[in-house]
C-alpha positions in Angstrom: -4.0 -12.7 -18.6 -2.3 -10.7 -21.0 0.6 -10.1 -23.1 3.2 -7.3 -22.5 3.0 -6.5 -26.1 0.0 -5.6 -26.1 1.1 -2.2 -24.1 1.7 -1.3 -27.5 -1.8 -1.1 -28.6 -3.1 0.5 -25.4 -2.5 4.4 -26.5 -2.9 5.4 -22.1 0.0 2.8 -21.6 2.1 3.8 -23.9 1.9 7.3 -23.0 2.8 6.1 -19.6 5.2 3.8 -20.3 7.1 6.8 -22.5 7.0 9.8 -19.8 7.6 7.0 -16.7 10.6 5.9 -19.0 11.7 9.7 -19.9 11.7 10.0 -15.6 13.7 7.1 -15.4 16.5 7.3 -18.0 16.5 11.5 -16.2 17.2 10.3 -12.6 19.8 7.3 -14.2 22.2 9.4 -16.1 21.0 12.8 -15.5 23.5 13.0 -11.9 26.2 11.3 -14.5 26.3 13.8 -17.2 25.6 17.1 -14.8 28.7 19.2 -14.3 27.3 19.4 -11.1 26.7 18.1 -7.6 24.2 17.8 -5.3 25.8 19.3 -2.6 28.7 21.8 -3.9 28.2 25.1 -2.2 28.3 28.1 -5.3 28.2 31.8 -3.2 28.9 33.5 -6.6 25.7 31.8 -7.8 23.4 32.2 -5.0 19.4 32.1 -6.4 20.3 32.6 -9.9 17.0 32.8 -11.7 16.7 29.9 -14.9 19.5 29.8 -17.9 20.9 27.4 -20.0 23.7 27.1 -16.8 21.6 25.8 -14.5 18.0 25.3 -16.6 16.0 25.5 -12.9 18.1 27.6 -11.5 20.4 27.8 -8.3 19.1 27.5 -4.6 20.4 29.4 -1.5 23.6 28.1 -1.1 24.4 28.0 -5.4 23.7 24.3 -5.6 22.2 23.5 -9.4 18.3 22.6 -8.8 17.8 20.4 -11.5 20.9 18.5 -10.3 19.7 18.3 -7.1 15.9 17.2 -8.3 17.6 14.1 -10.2 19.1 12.8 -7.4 16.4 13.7 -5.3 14.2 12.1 -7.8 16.5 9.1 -6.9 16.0 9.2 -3.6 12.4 9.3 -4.2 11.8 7.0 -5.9 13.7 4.6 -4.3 12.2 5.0 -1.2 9.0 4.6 -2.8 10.0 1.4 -4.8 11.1 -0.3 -2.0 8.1 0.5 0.2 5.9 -0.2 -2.5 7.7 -4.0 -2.9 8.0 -4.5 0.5 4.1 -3.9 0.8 3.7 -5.9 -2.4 5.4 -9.1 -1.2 3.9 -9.0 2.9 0.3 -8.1 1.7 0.4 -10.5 -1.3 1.4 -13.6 0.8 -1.3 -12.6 3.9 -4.0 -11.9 1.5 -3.4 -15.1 -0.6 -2.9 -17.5 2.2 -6.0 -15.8 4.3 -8.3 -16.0 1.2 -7.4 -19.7 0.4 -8.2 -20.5 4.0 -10.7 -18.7 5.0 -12.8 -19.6 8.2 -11.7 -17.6 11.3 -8.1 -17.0 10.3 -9.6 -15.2 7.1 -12.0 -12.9 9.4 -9.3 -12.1 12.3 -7.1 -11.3 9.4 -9.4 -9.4 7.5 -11.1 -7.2 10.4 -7.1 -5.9 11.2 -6.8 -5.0 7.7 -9.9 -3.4 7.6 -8.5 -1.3 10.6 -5.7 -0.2 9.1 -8.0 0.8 6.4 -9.8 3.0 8.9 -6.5 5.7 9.0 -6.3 8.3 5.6 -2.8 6.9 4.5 -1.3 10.3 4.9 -1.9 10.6 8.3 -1.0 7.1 9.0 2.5 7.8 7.5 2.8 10.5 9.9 1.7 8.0 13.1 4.2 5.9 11.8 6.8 8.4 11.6 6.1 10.0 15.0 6.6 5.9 16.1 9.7 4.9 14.3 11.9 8.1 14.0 13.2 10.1 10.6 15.3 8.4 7.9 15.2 7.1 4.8 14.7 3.3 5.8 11.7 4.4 8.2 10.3 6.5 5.4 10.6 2.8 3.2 8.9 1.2 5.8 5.8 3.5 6.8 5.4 3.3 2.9 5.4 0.0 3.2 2.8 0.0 6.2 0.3 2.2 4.6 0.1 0.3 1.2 -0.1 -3.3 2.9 -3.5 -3.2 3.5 -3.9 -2.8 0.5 -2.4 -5.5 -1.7 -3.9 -7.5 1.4 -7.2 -7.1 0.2 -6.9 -7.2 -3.4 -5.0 -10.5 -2.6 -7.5 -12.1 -0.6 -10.4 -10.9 -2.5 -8.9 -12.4 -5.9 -7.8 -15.7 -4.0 -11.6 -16.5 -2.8 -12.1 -16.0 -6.3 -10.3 -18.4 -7.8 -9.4 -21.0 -5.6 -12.3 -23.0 -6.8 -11.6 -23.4 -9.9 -10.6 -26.6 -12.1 -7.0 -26.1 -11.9 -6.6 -25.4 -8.4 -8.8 -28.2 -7.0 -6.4 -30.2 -9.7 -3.6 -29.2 -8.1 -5.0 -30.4 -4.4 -5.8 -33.6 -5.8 -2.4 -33.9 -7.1 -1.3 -33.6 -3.4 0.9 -30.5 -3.9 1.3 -28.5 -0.6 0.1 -24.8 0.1 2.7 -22.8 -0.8 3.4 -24.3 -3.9 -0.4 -23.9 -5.2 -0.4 -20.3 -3.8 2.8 -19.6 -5.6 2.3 -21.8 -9.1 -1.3 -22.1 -9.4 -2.9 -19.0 -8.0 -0.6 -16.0 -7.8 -0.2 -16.1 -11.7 -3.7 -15.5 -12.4 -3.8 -12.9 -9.2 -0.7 -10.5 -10.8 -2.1 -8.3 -12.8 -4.4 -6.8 -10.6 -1.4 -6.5 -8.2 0.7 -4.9 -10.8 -1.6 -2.5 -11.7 -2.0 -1.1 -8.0 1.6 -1.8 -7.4 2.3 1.2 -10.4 0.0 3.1 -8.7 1.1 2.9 -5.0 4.6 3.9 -6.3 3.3 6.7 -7.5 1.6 8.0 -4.3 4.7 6.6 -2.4 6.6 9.3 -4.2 3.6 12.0 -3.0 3.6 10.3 1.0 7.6 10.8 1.3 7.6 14.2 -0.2 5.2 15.2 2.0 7.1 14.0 4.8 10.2 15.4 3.9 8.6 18.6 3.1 7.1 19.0 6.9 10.8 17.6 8.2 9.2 14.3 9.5 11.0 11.9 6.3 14.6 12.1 4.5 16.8 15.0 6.8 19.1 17.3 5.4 21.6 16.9 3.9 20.1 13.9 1.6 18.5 15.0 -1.2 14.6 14.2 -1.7 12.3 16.0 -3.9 10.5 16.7 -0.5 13.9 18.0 1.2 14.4 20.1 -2.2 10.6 21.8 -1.8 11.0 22.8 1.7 14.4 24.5 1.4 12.4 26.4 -1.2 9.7 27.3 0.4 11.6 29.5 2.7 12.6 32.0 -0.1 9.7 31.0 -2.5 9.3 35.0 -2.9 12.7 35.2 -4.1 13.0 32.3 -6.0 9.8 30.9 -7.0 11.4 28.8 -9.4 13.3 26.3 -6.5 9.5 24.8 -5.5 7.6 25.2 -9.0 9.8 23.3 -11.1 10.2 20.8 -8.5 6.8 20.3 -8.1 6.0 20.5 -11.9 8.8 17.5 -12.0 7.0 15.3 -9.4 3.8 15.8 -11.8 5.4 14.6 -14.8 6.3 11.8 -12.8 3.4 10.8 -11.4 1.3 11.6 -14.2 3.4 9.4 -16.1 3.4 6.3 -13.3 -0.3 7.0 -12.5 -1.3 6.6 -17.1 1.2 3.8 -17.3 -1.5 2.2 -14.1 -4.4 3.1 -15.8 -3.7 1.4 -19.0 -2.6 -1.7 -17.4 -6.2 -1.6 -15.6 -7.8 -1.5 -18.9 -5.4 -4.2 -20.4 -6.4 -6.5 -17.0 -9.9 -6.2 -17.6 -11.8 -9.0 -19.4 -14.5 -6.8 -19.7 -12.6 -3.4 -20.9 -11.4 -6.0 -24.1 -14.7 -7.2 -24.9 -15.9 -3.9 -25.5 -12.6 -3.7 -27.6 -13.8 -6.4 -29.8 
């Protein structure tokens, strides 16, 4: 276990925790304090190149790109976020409650996960997809499908771990029932694993629905995405190269910053990372 203050000493965390918070507070009051909307049709403007007007420019039909990429980046992330928690909570429970079993129940449930494993995530968003049908709660949910697996596993694996040890054959002696040990005694020493691949998966959430929106199989038109925002540039990327660059130079801040905020919460998890510290 360890201490959220200790972010603070962990120079990859911090760095993460700055740009990841830069992203948020953008996305939060950037669509507030933008002259701007989203979808306000500007002919007099059409494909303006950069300016202190409109700092990434204007699209086909005069909208303001950078307001459109913050509440895209909304959108995004939202999606993402819920998937991502969605994932979190159903993998979490399966893997816990198959690990602290075990037996046959553990192995059924581990061989299905193991299939899902068998699909590149990517291309199991778009089976999922093809399945369920565009919109934003489908995007959430193929998210959420891909990344289950996942937590699944790191669940189960950390469970058979610890389940064990003194405090949780304590807590069987003491006659408290399965859930409760699962959710008081074993979960808290389980998290930060799970939190650390939780910061990740949003971060690639954010890549599987802008790739989705980008081919037209995630968010539709009119709703801005970040993906929905790329592909209506692509289309005139000759003209206006400026539409898909600095939207996809804003999803790498992003994700940079999500993906050093996971990797110094890996190295603040791991016992064996702080020894070397010491």
């Amino acid at each position: 276990m360890w201490k959220w203050s200790r972010i603070f000493e962990n120079r990859t965390a911090l760095t993460g925790l700055a740009v990841t918070s830069l992203f948020l507070l953008a996305i939060v009051l950037g669509p507030i304090l933008s002259p701007y909307g989203p979808a306000g049709f500007d002919f007099a403007s059409v494909l303006k190149a950069p300016s202190w007007l409109h700092p990434f420019g204007t699209d086909s039909f005069g909208r303001d790109v950078l307001t459109r990429v913050l509440y895209g980046g909304r959108v995004s992330l939202l999606i993402s976020l819920s998937g991502v928690l969605a994932a979190t909570a159903t993998g979490v429970a399966i893997g816990m409650y198959a690990g602290y079993r075990g037996g046959l129940f553990d192995a059924v449930v581990m061989r299905f996960i193991d299939l899902l494993f068998a699909f590149p995530a990517f291309v199991l968003a778009l089976f999922l997809m093809v399945v369920l049908g565009f919109g934003v709660v489908n995007v959430a949910l193929a998210i959420a499908l891909v990344y289950l697996p996942i937590f699944a596993r790191i669940a189960r694996n950390m469970t058979a771990l610890v389940k064990n040890d003194a405090y949780v054959q304590a807590a069987q002696v003491m006659g408290q029932l399965t859930p409760r040990i699962l959710l008081f005694e074993i979960f808290p020493n389980i998290s930060a694993p799970v939190l650390v691949q939780a910061s990740v998966a949003v971060a690639f959430g954010i890549i599987i629905e802008a790739g989705l929106s980008f081919i037209g199989l995630g968010v539709q038109p009119p709703t801005p995405s970040l993906g929905v925002i790329m592909a209506d540039g692509q289309e005139y990327f000759r003209k206006a190269p400026w539409v898909l660059t600095l939207t996809g130079l804003t999803i790498t801040c992003a994700l940079l910053g999500l993906n050093l905020l996971g990797d110094g919460l890996r190295d603040l998890s791991d016992p064996r990372l702080r020894l070397r510290e010491r």
